[in-house]
N, C-alpha and C positions, 0 to 999 in steps of 0.2 A: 541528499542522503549519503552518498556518497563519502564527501566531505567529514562528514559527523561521522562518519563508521571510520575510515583512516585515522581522523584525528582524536579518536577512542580508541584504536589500534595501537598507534602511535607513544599514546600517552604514558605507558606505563606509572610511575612513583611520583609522576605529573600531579601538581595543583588544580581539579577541576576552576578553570579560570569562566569569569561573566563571559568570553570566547565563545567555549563552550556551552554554556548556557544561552547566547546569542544563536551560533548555530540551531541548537534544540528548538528554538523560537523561531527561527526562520524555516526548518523543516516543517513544523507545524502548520505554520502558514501557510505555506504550501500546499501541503497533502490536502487541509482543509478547504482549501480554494479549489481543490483538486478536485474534491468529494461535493460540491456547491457543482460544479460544470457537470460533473459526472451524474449526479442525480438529476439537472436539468435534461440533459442528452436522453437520460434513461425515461423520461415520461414523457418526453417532447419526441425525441427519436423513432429509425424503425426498428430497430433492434432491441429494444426492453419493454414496457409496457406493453407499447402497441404489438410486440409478438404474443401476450398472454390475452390480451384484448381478442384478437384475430383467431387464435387456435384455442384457446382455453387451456390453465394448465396444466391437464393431463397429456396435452397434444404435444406444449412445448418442454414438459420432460420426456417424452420420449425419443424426441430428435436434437442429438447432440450437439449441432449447433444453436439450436434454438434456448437451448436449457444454457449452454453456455453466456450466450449474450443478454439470455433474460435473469438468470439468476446466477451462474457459477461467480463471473466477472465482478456483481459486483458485491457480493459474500467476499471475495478473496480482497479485495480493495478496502471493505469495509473494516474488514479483520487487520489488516495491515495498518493502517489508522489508527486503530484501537492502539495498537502494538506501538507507533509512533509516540501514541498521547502518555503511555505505559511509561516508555523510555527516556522520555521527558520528563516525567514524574520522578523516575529513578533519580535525577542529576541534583532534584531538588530535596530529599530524602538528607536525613543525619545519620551519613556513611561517610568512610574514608575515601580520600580521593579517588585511589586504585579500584574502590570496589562500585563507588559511581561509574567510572571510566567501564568499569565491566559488564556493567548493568545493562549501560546504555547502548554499547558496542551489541550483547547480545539480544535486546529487543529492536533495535535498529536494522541487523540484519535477519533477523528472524521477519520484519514485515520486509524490506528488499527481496529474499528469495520467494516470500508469495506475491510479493509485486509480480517480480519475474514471472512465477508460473500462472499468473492470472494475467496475461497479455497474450494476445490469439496473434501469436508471432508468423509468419508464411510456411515456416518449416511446419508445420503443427496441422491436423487433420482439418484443425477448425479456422485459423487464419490462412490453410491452402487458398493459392490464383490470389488474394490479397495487397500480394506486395509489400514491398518495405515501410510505403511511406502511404 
């Protein structure tokens, strides 16, 4: 993601090149494969399902870690996705290079900063004692 935001950064009066279009395609890839594990984890795992299974979801919205792992997480991942498959679409659109390049940079980064803020990092109430890794 990363990559495809710089090199949409970068781009200015640039030729959306197959490059780019490659990148868009390999992000996808990604995320999707991402979203494939992550839904697995979440019906298999402790943390999603089985926390609405066990409390009921009255119980797991009202403890903010539980509401977290069982629904915030994976709302924010889902929506970013969305955003990915969005920005993707943008590059494929009958627009001028510059305005692809723009499209894509701002749906791109628009799901990265909810990536971000839907990762229960250690500094954060909810991934506190967690650790890095």
């Amino acid at each position: 993601m990363l990559v495809a935001i710089f090199k949409s950064l970068a781009a200015g009066n640039q030729p959306f090149t197959s490059g780019d279009q490659k990148i868009g395609l390999f992000l996808i890839i990604v995320a999707d494969l991402m979203l494939l594990v992550g839904l697995y984890l979440w019906f298999t795992g402790p943390r999603g399902y089985n926390l609405i299974e066990e409390n009921g979801m009255p119980g797991v919205m009202k403890n903010n870690t539980f509401r977290f792992f069982a629904v915030e997480h994976q709302v924010g991942m889902l929506l970013s996705i969305i955003l990915i498959h969005i920005g993707k679409a943008q590059g494929k659109r009958n627009l001028t290079d510059k305005s692809k390049h723009r499209r894509t940079l701002i749906f791109y980064f628009l799901a990265l900063l909810i990536i971000l803020a839907s990762i229960p990092w250690p500094f954060r109430e909810i991934g506190e004692g967690r650790g890095w890794i």
